[in-house]
One Martini backbone bead per residue (centre of mass of N, CA, C, O) as a GRO file, in nm:
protein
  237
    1UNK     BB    1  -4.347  -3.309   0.035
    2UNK     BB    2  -4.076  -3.305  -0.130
    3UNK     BB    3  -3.730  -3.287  -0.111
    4UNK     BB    4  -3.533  -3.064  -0.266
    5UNK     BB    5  -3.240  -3.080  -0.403
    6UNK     BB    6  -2.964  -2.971  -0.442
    7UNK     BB    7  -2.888  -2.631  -0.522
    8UNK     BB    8  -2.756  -2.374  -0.765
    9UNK     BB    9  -2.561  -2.141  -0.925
   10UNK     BB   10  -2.403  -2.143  -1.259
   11UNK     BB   11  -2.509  -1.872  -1.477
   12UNK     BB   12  -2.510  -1.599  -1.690
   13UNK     BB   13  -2.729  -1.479  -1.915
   14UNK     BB   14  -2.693  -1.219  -2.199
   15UNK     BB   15  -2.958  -0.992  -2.242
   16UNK     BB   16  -3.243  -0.743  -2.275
   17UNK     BB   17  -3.522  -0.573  -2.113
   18UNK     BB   18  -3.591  -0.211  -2.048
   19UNK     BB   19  -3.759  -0.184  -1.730
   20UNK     BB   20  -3.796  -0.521  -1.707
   21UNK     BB   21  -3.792  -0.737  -1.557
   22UNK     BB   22  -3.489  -0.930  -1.395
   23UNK     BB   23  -3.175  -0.952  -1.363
   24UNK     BB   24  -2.873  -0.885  -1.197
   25UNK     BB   25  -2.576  -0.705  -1.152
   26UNK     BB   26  -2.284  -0.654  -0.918
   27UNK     BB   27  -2.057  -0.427  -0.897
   28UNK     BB   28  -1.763  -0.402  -0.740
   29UNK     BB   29  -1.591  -0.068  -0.581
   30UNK     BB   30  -1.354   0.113  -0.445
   31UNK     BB   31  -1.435   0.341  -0.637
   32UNK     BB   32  -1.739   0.493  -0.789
   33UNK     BB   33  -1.622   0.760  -0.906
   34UNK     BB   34  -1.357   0.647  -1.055
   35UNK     BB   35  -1.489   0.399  -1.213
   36UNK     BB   36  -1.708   0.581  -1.377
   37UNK     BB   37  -1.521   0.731  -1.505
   38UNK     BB   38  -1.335   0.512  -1.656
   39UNK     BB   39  -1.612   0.392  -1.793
   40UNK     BB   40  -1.712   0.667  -1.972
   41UNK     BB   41  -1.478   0.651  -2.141
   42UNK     BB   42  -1.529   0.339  -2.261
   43UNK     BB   43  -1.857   0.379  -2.299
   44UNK     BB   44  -2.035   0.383  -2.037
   45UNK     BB   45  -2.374   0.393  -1.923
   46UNK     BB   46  -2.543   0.592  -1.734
   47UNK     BB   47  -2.874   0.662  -1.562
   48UNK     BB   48  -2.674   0.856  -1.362
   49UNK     BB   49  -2.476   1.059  -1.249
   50UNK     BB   50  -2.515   0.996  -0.978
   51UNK     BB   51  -2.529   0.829  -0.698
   52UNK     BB   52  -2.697   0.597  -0.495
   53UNK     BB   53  -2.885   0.503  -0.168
   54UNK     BB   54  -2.789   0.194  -0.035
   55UNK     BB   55  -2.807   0.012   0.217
   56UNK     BB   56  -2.440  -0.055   0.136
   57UNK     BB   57  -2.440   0.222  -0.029
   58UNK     BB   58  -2.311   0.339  -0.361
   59UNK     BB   59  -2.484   0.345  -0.672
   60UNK     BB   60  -2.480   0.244  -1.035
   61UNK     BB   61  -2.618   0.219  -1.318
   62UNK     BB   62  -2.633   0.030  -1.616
   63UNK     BB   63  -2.519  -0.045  -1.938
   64UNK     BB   64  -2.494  -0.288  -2.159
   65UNK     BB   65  -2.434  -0.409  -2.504
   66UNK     BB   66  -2.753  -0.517  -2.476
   67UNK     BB   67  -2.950  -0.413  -2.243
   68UNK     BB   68  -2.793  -0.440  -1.967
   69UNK     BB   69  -2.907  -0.386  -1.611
   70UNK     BB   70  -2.662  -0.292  -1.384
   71UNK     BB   71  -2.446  -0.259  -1.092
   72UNK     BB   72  -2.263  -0.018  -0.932
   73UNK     BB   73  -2.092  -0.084  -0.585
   74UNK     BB   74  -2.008   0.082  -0.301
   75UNK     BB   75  -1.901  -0.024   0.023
   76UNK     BB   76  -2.000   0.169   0.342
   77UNK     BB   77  -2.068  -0.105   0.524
   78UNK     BB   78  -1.831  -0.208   0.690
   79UNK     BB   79  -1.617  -0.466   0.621
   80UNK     BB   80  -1.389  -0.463   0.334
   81UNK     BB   81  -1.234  -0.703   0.160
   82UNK     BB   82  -0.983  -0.729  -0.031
   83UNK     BB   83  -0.995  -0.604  -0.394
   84UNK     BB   84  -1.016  -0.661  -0.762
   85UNK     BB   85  -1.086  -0.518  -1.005
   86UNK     BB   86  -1.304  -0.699  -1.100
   87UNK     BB   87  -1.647  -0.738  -0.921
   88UNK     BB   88  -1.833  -0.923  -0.775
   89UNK     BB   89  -2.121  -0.915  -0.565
   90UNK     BB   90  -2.401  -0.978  -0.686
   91UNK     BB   91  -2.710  -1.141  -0.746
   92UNK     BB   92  -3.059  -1.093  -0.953
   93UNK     BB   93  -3.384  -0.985  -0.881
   94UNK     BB   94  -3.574  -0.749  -1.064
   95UNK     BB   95  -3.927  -0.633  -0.942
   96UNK     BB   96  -4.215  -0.613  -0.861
   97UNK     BB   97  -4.339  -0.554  -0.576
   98UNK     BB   98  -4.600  -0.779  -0.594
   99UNK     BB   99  -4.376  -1.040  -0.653
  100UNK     BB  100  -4.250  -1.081  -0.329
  101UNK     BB  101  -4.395  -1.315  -0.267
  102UNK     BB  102  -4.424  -1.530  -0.502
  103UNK     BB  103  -4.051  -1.525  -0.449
  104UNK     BB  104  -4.082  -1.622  -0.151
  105UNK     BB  105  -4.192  -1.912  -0.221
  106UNK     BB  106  -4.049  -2.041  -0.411
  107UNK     BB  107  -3.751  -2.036  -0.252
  108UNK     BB  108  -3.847  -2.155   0.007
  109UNK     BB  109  -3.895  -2.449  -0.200
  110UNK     BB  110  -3.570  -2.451  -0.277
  111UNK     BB  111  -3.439  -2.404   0.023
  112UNK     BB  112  -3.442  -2.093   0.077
  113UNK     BB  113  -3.375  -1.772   0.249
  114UNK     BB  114  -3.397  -1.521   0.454
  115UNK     BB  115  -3.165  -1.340   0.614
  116UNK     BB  116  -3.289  -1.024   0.588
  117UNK     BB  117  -3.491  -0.724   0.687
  118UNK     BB  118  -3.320  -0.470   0.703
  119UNK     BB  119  -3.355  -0.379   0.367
  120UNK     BB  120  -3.661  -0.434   0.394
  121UNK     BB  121  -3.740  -0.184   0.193
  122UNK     BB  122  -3.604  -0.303  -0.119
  123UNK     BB  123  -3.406  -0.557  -0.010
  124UNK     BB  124  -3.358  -0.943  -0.039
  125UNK     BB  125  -3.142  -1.186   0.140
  126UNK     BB  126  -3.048  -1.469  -0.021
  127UNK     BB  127  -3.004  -1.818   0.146
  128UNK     BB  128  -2.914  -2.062   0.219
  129UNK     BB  129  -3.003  -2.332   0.465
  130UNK     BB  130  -2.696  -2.208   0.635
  131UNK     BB  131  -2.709  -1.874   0.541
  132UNK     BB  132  -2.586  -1.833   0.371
  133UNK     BB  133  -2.523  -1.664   0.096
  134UNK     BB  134  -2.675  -1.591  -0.274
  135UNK     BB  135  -2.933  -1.395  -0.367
  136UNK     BB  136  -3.140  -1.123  -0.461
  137UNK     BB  137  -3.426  -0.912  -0.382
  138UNK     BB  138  -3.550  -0.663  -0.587
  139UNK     BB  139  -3.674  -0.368  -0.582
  140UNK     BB  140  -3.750  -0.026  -0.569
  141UNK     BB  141  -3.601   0.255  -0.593
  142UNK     BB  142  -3.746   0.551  -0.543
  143UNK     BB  143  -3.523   0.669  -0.794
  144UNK     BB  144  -3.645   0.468  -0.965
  145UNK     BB  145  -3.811   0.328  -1.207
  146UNK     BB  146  -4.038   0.139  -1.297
  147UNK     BB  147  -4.093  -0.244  -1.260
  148UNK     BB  148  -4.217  -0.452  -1.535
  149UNK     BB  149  -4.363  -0.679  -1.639
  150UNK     BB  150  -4.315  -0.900  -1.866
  151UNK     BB  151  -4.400  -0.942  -2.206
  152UNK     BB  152  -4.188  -1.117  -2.293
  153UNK     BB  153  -4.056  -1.414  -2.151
  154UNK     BB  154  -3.877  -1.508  -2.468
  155UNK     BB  155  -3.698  -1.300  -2.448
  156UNK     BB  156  -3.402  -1.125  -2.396
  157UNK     BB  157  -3.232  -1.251  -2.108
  158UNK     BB  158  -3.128  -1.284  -1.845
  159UNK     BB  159  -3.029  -1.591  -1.681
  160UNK     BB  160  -3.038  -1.777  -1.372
  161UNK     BB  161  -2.903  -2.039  -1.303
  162UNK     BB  162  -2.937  -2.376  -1.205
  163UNK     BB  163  -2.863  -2.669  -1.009
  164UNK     BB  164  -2.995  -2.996  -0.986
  165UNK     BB  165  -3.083  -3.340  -0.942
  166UNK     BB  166  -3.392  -3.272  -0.943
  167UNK     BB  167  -3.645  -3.198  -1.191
  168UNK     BB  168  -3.898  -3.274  -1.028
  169UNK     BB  169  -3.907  -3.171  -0.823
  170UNK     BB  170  -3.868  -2.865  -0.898
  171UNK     BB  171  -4.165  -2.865  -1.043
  172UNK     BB  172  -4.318  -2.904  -0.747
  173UNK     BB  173  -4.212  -2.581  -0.694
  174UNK     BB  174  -4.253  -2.391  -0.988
  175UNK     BB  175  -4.358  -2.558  -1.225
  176UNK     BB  176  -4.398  -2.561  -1.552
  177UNK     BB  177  -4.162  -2.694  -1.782
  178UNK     BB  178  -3.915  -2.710  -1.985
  179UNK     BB  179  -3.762  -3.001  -2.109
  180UNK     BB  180  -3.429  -3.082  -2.213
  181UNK     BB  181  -3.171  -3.158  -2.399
  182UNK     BB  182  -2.780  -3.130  -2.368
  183UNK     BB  183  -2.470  -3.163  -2.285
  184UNK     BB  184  -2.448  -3.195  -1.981
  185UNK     BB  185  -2.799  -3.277  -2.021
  186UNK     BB  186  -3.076  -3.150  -1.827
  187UNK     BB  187  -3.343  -2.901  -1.879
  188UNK     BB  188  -3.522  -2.647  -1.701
  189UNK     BB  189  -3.764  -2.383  -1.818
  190UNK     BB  190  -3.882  -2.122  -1.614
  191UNK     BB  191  -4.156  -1.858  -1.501
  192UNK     BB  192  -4.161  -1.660  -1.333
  193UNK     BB  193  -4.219  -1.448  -1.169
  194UNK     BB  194  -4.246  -1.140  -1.402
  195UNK     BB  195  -4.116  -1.320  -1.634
  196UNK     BB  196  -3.878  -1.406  -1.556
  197UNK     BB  197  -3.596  -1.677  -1.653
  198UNK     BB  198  -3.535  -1.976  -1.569
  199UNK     BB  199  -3.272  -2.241  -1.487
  200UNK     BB  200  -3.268  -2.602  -1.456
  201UNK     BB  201  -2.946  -2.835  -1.417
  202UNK     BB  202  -2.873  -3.140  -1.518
  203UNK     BB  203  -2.577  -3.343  -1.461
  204UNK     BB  204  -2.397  -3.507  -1.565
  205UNK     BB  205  -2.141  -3.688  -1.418
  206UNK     BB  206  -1.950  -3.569  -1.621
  207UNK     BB  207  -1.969  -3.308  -1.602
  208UNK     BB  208  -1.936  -3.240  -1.339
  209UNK     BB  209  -1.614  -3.292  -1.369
  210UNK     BB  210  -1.586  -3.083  -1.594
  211UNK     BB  211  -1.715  -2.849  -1.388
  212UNK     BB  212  -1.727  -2.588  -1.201
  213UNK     BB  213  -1.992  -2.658  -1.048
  214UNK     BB  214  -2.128  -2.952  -1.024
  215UNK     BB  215  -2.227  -3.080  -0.673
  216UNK     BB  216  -2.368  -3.010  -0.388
  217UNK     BB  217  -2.472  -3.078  -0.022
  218UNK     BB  218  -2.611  -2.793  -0.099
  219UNK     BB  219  -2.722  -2.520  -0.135
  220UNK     BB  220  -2.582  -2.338  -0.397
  221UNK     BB  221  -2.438  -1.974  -0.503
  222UNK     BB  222  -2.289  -1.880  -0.825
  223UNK     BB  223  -2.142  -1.610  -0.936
  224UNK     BB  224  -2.132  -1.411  -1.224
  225UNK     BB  225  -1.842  -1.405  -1.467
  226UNK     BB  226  -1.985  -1.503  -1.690
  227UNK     BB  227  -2.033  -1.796  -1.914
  228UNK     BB  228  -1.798  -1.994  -1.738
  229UNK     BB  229  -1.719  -1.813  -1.508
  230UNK     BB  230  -1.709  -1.950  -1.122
  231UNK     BB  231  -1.808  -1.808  -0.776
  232UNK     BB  232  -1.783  -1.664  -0.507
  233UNK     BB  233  -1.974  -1.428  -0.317
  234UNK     BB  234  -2.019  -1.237  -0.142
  235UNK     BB  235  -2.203  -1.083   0.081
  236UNK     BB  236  -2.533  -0.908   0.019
  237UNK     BB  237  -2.630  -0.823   0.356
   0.00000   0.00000   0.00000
């Protein structure tokens, strides 16, 4: 088997179908209370009055205007370094428990490792080749409604992008996929486990320096602020 070249996380791409497997952003929150309440006046919908007990602290979930679901988070244990509102702690995929398996043999043929299993069930933090954080593979909490396949993977949906330098090694990892050019080189669209959307993105020597995305030496994951905006993520739990 070759060994697929390094990848990292791109960017992601933003609207969605409620309920139904996805990928998914965490905004870190200073006070949960307070941040909730100020976005509530802004007209942000939360799918709970209060707040749900996560492996790393407090969360509330909420859509976007997209109808996209995604989480604000305040980390209640451990040391947490300053930082200024708004803040990604996180992103991953969401997914029915069943396609745990599935998800975790996927992403461990394209490089990436289990970090922990502490908070397994329902959270696995999924980190680079060593061991830096990447991103999250959530099961449902208790609480949470179930999360079904999507019916259709073709929908719109968050879609986390990958970089990679070899998209034929990412091929025999991962399988079939649609592949074509686009502006900055050539992408492969791929169905996970789950119907969620993910793509792998070569891109062209001139756009790499264009890029703050860029090609690095190991797996490497950048999580998303925006469709542009790209940054390293604190770590996952």
């Amino acid at each position: 088997m070759r060994r697929v070249p390094p990848i990292e996380l791109a960017e992601g791409r933003f609207a969605a179908v409620p309920e139904e497997a996805r990928s998914a952003i965490a905004f870190q929150a200073l006070d949960i209370h307070a941040t909730a309440r100020r976005l509530r006046e802004l007209g942000v919908v939360f799918l709970s009055d209060e707040p749900i007990r996560v492996g790393v602290g407090l969360a509330l979930r909420f859509r976007d205007p997209f109808g996209n679901i995604h989480a604000l988070l305040q980390q209640t244990i451990g040391e947490v370094a300053p930082f200024e509102e708004p803040e990604v702690y996180n992103s991953g995929f969401k997914r029915p428990d069943s396609d745990t398996p599935a998800l975790r043999r996927m992403f461990a043929g394209l490089g990436f490792v289990v970090r922990s299993e502490r908070y397994y069930p329902p959270s696995l933090p999924i980190g680079h080749g060593d061991g830096s954080f990447a991103f999250m593979l959530h099961e449902n909490e208790p609480e949470e409604p179930e999360v079904r396949a999507r019916s259709q993977p073709e929908s719109a949906a968050v879609s986390l992008i990958f970089t990679a330098a070899d998209l034929a090694a990412v091929q025999q990892q991962v399988g079939s996929g649609r592949e074509d050019a686009f502006a900055l080189g050539r992408r492969m669209r791929v169905t996970a486990p789950s119907g969620v959307p993910v793509e792998f993105w070569r891109l062209t020597p001139d756009a790499r320096t264009r890029s703050p995305t860029g090609q690095v030496s190991k797996p490497s994951v950048r999580q998303p602020t925006g469709r542009h905006a790209r940054r390293r993520a604190p770590g996952g739990g």
